[in-house]
C-alpha positions in Angstrom: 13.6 29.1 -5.0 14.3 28.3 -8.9 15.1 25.1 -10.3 18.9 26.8 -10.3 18.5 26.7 -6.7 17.3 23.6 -5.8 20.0 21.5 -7.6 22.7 24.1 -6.0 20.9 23.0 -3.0 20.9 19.1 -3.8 24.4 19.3 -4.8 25.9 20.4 -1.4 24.8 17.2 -0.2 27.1 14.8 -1.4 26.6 11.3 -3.1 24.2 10.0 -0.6 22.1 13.5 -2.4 21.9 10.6 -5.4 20.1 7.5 -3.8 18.1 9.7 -1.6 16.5 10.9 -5.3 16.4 7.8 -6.1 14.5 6.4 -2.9 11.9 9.2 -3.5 11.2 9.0 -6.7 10.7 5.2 -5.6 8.5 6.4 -3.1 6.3 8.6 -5.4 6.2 6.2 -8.0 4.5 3.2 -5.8 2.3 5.7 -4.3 1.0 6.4 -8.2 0.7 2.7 -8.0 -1.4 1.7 -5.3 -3.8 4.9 -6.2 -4.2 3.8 -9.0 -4.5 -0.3 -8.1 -7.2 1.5 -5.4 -8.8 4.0 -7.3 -12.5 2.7 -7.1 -12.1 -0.2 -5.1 -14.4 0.4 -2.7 -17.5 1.6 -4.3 -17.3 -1.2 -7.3 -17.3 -3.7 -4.3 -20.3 -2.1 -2.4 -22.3 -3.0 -5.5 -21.5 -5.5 -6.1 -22.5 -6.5 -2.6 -25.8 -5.1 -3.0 -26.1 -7.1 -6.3 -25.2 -10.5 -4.9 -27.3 -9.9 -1.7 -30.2 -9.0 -3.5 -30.0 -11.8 -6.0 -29.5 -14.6 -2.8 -32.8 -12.9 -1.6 -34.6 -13.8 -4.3 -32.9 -16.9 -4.8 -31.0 -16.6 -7.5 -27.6 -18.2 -6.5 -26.8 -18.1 -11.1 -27.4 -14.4 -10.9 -25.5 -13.8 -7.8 -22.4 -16.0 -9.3 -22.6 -13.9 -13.1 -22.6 -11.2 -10.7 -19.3 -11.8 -9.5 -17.6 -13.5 -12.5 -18.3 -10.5 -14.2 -16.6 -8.5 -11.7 -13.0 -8.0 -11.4 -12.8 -6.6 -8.2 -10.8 -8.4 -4.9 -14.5 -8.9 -3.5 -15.8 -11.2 -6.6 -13.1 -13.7 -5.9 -14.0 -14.1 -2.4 -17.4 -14.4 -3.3 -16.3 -17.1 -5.8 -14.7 -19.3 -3.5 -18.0 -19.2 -1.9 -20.1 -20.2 -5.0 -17.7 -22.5 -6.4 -18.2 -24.4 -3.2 -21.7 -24.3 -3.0 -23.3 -27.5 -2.4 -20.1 -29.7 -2.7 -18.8 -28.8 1.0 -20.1 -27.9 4.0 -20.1 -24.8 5.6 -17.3 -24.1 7.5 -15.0 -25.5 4.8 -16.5 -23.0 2.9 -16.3 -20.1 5.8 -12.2 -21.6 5.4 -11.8 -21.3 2.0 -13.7 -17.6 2.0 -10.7 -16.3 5.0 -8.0 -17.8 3.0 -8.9 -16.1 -0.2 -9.9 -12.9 1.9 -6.1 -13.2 3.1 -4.6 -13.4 -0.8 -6.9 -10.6 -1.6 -5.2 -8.6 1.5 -1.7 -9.6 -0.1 -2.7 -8.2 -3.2 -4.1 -4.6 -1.7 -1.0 -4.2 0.3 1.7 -5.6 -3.0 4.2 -3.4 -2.7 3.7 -1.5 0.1 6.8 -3.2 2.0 8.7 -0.8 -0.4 7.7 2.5 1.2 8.4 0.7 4.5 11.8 0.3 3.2 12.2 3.3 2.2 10.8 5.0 5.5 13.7 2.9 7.4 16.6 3.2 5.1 16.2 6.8 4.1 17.4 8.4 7.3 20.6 6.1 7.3 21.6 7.2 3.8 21.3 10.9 5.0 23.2 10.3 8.4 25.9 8.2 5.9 25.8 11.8 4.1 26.5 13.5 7.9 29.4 11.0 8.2 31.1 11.7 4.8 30.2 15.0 5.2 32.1 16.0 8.7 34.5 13.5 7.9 35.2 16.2 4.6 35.0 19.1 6.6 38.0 18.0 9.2 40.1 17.0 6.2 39.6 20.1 5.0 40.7 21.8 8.2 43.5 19.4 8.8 44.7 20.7 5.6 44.3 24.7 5.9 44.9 25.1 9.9 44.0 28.3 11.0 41.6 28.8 7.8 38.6 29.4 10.3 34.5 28.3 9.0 34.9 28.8 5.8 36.7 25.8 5.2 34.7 23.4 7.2 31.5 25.3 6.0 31.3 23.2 3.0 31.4 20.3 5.0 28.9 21.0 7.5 27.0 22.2 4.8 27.0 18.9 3.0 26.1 17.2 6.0 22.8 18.9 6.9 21.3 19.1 2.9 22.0 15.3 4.0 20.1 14.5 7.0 17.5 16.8 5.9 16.4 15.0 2.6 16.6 11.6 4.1 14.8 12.8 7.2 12.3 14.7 4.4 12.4 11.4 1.8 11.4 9.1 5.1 8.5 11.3 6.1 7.2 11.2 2.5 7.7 7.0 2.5 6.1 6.5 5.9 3.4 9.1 4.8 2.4 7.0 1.4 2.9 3.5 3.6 0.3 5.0 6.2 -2.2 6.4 3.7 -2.6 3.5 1.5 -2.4 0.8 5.0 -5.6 2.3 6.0 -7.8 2.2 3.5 -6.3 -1.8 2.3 -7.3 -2.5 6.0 -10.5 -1.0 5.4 -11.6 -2.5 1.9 -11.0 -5.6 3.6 -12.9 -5.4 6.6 -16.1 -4.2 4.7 -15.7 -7.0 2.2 -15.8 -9.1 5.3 -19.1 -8.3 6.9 -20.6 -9.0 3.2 -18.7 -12.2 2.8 -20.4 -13.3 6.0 -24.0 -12.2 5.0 -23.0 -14.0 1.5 -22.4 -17.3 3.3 -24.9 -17.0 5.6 -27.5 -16.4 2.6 -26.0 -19.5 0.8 -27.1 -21.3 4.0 -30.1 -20.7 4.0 -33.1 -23.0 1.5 -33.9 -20.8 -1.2 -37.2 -19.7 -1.6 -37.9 -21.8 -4.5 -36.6 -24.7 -2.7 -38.9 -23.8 0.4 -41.8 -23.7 -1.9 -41.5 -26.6 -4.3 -41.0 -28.7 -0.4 -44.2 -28.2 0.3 
């Protein structure tokens, strides 16, 4: 099937044919988004886990912090919250201030993604307005060639499944992109979580330098 084809195709079905482009292209162009908002996400924040973990081992809560300052991943600012606290609150304030920055950083992984849920719910209306207009066409033009047979409802009916197709075919795509980048926010934020928690409980802890210059 040509290019020739596909807008013959596209142009049987209707108006609705127009904002059911439009919803896709909508679709594909936050998808571009988020892979490219996500694209490394995960393994930038597993080091700089390590990093931080291994500096609050050896007691270095200045490294730890650089660490994450220099960082501009979603992790560094939970981390932050953490450090910037430090001393000046005690613990579970801090553990409260870590979940609600770990909830803005889940805001921010999922920005936009109530669009494709849009999309996934609205699509399939637009095509089954297309059905309506469409049969609605095809009866008019029977009422106004009786006896004319199919072929003068057949551009009708035809009108009305291109219709309900693409907004079937547009939803599947929306709901596709909504479930493929849900998983994988839900994910970077539940591994950022069990580090968060060794982080704080680190921060706990007497340093080692404090442990020795006590004795």
């Amino acid at each position: 099937m040509d290019i020739a084809d596909l807008w013959s195709f596209a142009s049987h079905g209707g108006y609705s044919m127009a904002v059911i482009l439009l919803l896709s292209l909508a679709a594909a162009a936050v998808g571009i988004e988020r892979a490219l908002a996500l694209w490394g996400v995960g393994e930038q924040t597993r080091h700089l886990s390590e990093a931080v973990v291994k500096a609050l081992y050896r007691g270095n809560l200045a490294e730890a912090r650089a660490a994450c300052e220099r960082s501009d991943t979603p992790f560094a600012s939970l981390l932050l919250a953490a450090f910037s606290r430090h001393g000046k609150a005690p613990p579970e304030r801090i553990a409260a201030a870590v979940e609600r920055e770990r909830t803005q950083v889940g805001m921010k992984l999922r920005a936009r993604l109530w669009i494709l849920g849009t999309i996934g719910a609205t699509a399939p209306f637009v095509g089954l307005f297309g059905t309506v207009v469409g049969i609605m066409r095809a009866f008019e033009d029977l009422a106004a060639h009786p006896g004319g047979g199919f072929a003068v409802v057949a551009s009708g009916i035809s009108e009305a499944l291109v219709a309900t197709a693409a907004g079937i075919a547009v939803a599947l795509e929306a709901v596709g992109l909504y479930n493929y980048f849900s998983s994988p926010g839900s994910a970077l934020l539940l591994s950022p979580q069990g580090s968060a928690e060794e982080v704080l409980e680190l921060l706990g802890m007497e340093s080692p330098v404090e442990r020795k210059e006590a004795v």
